[in-house]
N, C-alpha and C positions, 0 to 999 in steps of 0.2 A: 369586725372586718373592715368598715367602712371607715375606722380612725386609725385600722393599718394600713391602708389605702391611703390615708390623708397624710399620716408621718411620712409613709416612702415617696412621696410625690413631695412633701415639702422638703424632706434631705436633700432628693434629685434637684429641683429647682435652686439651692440652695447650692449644690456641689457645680451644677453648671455656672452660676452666675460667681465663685470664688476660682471656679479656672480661668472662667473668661477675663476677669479684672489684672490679674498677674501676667496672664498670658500674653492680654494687649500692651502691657506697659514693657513687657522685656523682648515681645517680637517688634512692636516698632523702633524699637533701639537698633536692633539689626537693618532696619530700613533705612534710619537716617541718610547714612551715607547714598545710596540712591535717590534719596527724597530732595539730598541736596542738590546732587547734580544737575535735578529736574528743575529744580525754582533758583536755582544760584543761591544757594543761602548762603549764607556766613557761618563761622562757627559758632556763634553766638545764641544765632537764631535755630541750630538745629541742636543746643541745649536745651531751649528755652519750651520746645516741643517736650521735651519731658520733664522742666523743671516746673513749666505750668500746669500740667497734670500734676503734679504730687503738690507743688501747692495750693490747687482748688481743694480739693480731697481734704488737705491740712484744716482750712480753713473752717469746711462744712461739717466735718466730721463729727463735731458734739453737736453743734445743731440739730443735723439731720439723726442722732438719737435722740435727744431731747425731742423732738417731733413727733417721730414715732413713737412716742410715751402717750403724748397726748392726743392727738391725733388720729395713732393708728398705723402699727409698725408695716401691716399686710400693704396698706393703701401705699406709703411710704415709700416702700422695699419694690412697691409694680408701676411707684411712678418713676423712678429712679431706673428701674430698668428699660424705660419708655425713653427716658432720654438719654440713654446713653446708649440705647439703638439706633435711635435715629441720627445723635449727630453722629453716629460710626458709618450711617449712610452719608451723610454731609462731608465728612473726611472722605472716604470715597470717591470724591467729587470734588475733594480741592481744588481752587485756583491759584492760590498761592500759598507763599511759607506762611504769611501774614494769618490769614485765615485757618491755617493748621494749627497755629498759637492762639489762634480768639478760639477755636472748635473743642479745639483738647482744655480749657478751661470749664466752659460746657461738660464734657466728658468728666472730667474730675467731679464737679459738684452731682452728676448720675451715679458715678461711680460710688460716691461717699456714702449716697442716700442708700445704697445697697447693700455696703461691706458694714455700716453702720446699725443694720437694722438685722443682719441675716443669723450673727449668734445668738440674739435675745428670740427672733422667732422659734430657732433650735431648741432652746430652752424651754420657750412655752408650749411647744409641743409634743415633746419627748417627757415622760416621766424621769425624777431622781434613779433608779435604775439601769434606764438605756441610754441617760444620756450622756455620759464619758465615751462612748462607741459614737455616737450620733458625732458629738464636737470631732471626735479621731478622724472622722469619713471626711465629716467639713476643711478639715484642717489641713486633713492629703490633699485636698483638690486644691488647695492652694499651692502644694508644693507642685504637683503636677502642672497646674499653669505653671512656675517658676522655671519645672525644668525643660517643657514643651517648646515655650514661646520660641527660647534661639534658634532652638532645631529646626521645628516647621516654619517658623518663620523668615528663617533666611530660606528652606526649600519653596515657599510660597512665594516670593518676593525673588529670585531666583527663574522662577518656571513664568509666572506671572506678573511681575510687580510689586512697586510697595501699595499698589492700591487694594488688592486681592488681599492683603490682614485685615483690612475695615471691612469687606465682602463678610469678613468671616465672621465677625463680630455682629453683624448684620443676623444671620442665621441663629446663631448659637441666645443669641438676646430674644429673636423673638420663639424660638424653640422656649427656653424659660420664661417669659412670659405667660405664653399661650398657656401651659399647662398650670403657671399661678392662678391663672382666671380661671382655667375648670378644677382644679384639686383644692385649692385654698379654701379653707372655709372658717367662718366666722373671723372675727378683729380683735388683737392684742394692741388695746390703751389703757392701762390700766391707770393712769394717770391723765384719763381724759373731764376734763373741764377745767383743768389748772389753765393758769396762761404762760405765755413763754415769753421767755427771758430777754428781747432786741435786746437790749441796751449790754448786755453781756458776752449775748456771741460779736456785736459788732466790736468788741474792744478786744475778744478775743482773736477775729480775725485779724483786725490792724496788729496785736502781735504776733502772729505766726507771719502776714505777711514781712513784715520789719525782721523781724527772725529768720526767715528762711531767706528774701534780699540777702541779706548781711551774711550767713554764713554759705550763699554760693560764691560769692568773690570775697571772701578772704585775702585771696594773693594779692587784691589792687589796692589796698592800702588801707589808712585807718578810717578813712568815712564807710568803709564795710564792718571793723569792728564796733563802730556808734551805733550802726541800726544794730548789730547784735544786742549791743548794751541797751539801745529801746525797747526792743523786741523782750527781755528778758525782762525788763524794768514795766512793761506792759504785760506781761503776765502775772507778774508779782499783785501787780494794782488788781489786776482780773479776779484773782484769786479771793485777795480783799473784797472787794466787789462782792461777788459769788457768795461769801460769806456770811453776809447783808441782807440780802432779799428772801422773799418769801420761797417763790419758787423759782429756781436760779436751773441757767442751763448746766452747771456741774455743781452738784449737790454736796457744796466742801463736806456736811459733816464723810459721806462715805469714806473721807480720805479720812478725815481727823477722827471718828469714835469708830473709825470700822476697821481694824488692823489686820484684818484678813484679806479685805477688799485691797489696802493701803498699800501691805508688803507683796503682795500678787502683784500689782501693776508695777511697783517697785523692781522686784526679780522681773518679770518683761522686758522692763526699761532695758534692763543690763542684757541680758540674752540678746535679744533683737541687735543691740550695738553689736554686739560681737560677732553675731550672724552676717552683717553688713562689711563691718572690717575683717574677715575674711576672704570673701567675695571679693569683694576691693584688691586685696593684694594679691592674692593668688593669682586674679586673671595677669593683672601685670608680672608677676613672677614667672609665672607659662609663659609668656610674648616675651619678657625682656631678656630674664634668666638663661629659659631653657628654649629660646628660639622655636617656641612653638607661633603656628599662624592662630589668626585668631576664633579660627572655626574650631580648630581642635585643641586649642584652651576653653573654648566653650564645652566642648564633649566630654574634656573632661572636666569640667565642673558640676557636671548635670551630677554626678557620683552622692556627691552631698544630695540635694532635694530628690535625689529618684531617693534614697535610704530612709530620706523624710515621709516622703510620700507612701510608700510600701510601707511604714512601720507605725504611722500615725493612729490607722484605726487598732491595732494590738493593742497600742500603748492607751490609745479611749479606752477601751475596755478594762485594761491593769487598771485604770482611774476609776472604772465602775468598784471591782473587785477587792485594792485596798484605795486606804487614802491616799487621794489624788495631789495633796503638796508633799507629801512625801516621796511620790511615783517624780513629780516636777525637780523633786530635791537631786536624787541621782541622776537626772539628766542634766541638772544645772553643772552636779561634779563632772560629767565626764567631758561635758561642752567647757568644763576650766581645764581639764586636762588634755584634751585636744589642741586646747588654745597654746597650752605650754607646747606642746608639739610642735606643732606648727611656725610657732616663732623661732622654733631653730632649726627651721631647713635652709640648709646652704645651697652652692649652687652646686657640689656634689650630691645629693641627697635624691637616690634613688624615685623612679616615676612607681613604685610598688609602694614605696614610702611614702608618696604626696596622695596617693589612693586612698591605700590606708588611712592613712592621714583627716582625708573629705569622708570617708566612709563613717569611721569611728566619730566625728562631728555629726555627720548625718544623725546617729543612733542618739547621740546625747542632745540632740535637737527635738527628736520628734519623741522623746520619753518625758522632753520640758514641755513644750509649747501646747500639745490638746490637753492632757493635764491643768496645766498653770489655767488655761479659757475659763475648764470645767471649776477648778476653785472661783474663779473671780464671778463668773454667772450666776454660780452658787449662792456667795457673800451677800447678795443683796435682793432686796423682796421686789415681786415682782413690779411696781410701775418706777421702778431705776432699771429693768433692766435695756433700756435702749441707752441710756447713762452710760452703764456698764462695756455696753460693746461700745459704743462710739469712742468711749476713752481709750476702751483695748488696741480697738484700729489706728487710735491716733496715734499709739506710743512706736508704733512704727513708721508712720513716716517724720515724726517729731527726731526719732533717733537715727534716723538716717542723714537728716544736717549738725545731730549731736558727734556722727560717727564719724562725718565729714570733716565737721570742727577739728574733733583730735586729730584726725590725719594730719589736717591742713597744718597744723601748728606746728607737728616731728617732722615735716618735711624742707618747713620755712628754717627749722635749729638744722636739719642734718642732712639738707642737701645744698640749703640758698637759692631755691629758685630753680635748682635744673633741671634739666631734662632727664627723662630716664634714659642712658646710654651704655653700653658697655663703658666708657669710662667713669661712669658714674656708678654702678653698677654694686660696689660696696656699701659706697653712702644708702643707696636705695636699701640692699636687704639690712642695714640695720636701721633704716627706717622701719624697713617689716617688722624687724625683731622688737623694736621698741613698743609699735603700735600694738600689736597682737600680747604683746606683756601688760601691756594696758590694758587693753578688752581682757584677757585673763584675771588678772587686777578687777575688774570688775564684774566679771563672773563670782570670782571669790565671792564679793562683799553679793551680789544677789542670794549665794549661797545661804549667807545670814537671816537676809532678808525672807527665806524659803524656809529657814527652819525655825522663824520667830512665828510660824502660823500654826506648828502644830500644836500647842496648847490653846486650851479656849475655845468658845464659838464669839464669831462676830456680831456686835453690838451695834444693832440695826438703828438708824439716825430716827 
C-alpha cells in the first residue's frame, strides 16, 4: 500500500512540475507585450526573455542528467524545483527588462534540472507493466501546460498583470515540492561514485550556446551562419570527445552499439520538428490568412495539445499492451499525413478543415510521443537513465532552432526578407507549403527510423 502511495505521489509531483514548465514558457509569451510596455524594452530584448530560457535549459540539460546519475536524481529533481520557485518569486519582483533576462537564465538551468531528471524517476518507480500508462499521464501534463498557458495566461495577465504568472509558479512549485519531501522516498543514483564529465559539458555548452546565437538571427547576415557552423563544428568535436573518456556526460556507445536507444531519439528528432513547424505556421496563417486576432488563433490552436493531452495516457497504456515502437510507428504515419494535409490549406480552405486538420495531428502526436519516452527509457539499464531523459528533453529544444533554421532559409528563397502582408500573402503560403512538405519529408524518414527498432533487443554499452 505504502509503494502505491509512493508511485501516485511521485506521478502527481511529477505531472505538476511538467505542466508548470510549458505553462510558464507559453503564458509569459502572452505577457511580453505588457511586460514591455512596463520597462520600454525593445523588441529584441522582449525575445531574449524567452530565448534565454530555452537556452539555459539547452545548455544544462545533459548535465543536469548526468547528475542525477551520480548524484541522486530525487536530490536533483527537489533542488531544481527550489530554484525555479524562487527565482519565479524574484521575477515577480522584477525591476527591469535586464533582470528579467539575468532571472529567466536562473529559471532555465531549475528548469533543466527537473525536466531532466522526472522520466528516469518515472521509470525507476513504476514497474515494466505500468509503466507506458505512467509516461502517457506524464506526457498529458505537458501538453496540458502547452494548451493552458495562453489561455490562463493572458486571463491572469488581463485581470492582474504580467506579474500574477510568476505568483503562480510560486504556488504550484512549492505545492510539488512539499509533497517531494514527504512522499519521496529513498535515491535513484545508480551510477553513484563515478565522476562527472567538466571538461564535456562545458564544450558542450559553448556549442549549444554558439548554435542557438547563430540560428536566432539568421536573417542579419553571415556572421550568424559562422556561429552556426561553430556551433555544429563544436558538437562534432564533443561527440569525439565524449567518445574518449571514461565516464563522459553522453555515453556515445548508447547512440553507437544501442540501436534502439539511437533510432528512438532519431524518430523524436523528426516528430518534435514537425510539431514545432506546424505551430509556427498555422498561428501566422490564422492572423495573416484568415484575419483571425491573435487570441482566437490561439483558441484555436489549443485543438492539437488539448487531443494530445486527453489521449496520451490511452496511448501509455496501448504501449503497455502491445509494442510500444510499433504503437510510436502509427503515430509517426499519421503525424506524415497530417503533415501532407496541412501543407495544402489555401486561403479557401474551410475552418472545419483546419480543425480537423490540428485534431487528426493531435491523435498522430500523442500515439508517438509517450510511446517513443517509454521505448527510449526502456533501451537502456538503469544508471543512463538520467542520460536517457536529459537527451530526450534536449532533442526538443535542440529542434526548435533546427526547425527555425529550415523556416528561416524557405522564407529568405520565397519571400526575400518580407513582411507577411496580404500582398505577400502567396509567397507566404508557399512558404507554408514548402516548409510543412519538409517536416513531412522528415517525418517519412523518422518512419524509417521507427520501424528499424522492431527487430532485435538493444545491446547495452
Amino acid at each position: 500500500m505504502q509503494n502505491a502511495i509512493s508511485r501516485r505521489a511521485t506521478l502527481f509531483v511529477v505531472c505538476v512540475a511538467h505542466f508548470l514548465m510549458p505553462f510558464m514558457m507559453s503564458a509569459v509569451g502572452v505577457s511580453l507585450p505588457v511586460m514591455g510596455r512596463e520597462f520600454d524594452a525593445s523588441a529584441m530584448q522582449l525575445g531574449l526573455v524567452e530565448t534565454t530560457y530555452v537556452l539555459s535549459a539547452s545548455i544544462f540539460l545533459l548535465a543536469m542528467g548526468r547528475l542525477g546519475d551520480i548524484h541522486g536524481r530525487r536530490r536533483v529533481f527537489q533542488y531544481g524545483l527550489i530554484l525555479f520557485t524562487l527565482v519565479g518569486g524574484l521575477l515577480s519582483q522584477a525591476w527591469s527588462i535586464e533582470s528579467i533576462i539575468g532571472l529567466r537564465f536562473l529559471q532555465g538551468m531549475g528548469g533543466s534540472m527537473v525536466m531532466a531528471t522526472t522520466m528516469a524517476i518515472v521509470v525507476s518507480v513504476f514497474p515494466p507493466e505500468e509503466r507506458g500508462r505512467a509516461l502517457g499521464i506524464a506526457v498529458a501534463s505537458v501538453y496540458a501546460g502547452i494548451s493552458c498557458g495562453p489561455f490562463f495566461g493572458g486571463m491572469l495577465v488581463s485581470a492582474f498583470g504580467w506579474r500574477s504568472i510568476f505568483y503562480l509558479c510560486i504556488h504550484f512549485g512549492t505545492v510539488a515540492y512539499l509533497v517531494s519531501l514527504a512522499k519521496f522516498r529513498g535515491e535513484w543514483a545508480d551510477a553513484k561514485g563515478e565522476s562527472f564529465d567538466w571538461q564535456g559539458s562545458l564544450l558542450y555548452a559553448g556549442a549549444i550556446l554558439l548554435l542557438i546565437s547563430g540560428a536566432s538571427n539568421l536573417d542579419q547576415g553571415l556572421w550568424a551562419w559562422g556561429l552556426v557552423g561553430l556551433g555544429v563544428t563544436g558538437l562534432i568535436l564533443f561527440l569525439l570527445f565524449e567518445a574518449r573518456i571514461e565516464y563522459p556526460v553522453l555515453n556515445v556507445g548508447l547512440l553507437r552499439r544501442n540501436r534502439i536507444f539511437a533510432l528512438s531519439n532519431l524518430a523524436a528528432l523528426f516528430n518534435y520538428a514537425a510539431t514545432f513547424g506546424v505551430t509556427f505556421f498555422l498561428s501566422l496563417y490564422l492572423q495573416y490568412v484568415k484575419g483571425m486576432s491573435p487570441q482566437q488563433a490561439g483558441t484555436l490552436l489549443i485543438v492539437q495539445p488539448i487531443m494530445q493531452a486527453f489521449l496520451s495516457p490511452f496511448c501509455g497504456r496501448l504501449a503497455d499492451r502491445y509494442p510500444a515502437a510499433r504503437v510510436a510507428t502509427v503515430g509517426m504515419l499519421l503525424c506524415a499525413s497530417g503533415l501532407g494535409v496541412a501543407a495544402n490549406l489555401t486561403a479557401a480552405s474551410s475552418m472545419a478543415m483546419i480543425i480537423a486538420t490540428l485534431a487528426f495531428l493531435g491523435v498522430g502526436f500523442a500515439l508517438f510521443s509517450s510511446p517513443n519516452v517509454s521505448v527510449i527509457m526502456g533501451s537502456v539499464p538503469p544508471r543512463y537513465l538520467g542520460i536517457a531523459s536529459g537527451l530526450s528533453s534536449s532533442m526538443r529544444t535542440l529542434v526548435m532552432m533546427t526547425s527555425m533554421t529550415i523556416i528561416t532559409i524557405i522564407f529568405s528563397i520565397l519571400m526575400g526578407g518580407d513582411p507577411v502582408t496580404v500582398e505577400t500573402q502567396g509567397a507566404f503560403l508557399a512558404s507554408m507549403r514548402t516548409a510543412l512538405l519538409v517536416f513531412c519529408g522528415l517525418c517519412v524518414v523518422g518512419i524509417f527510423c521507427s520501424v528499424g527498432r522492431f527487430k532485435g533487443e538493444p545491446e547495452m554499452p
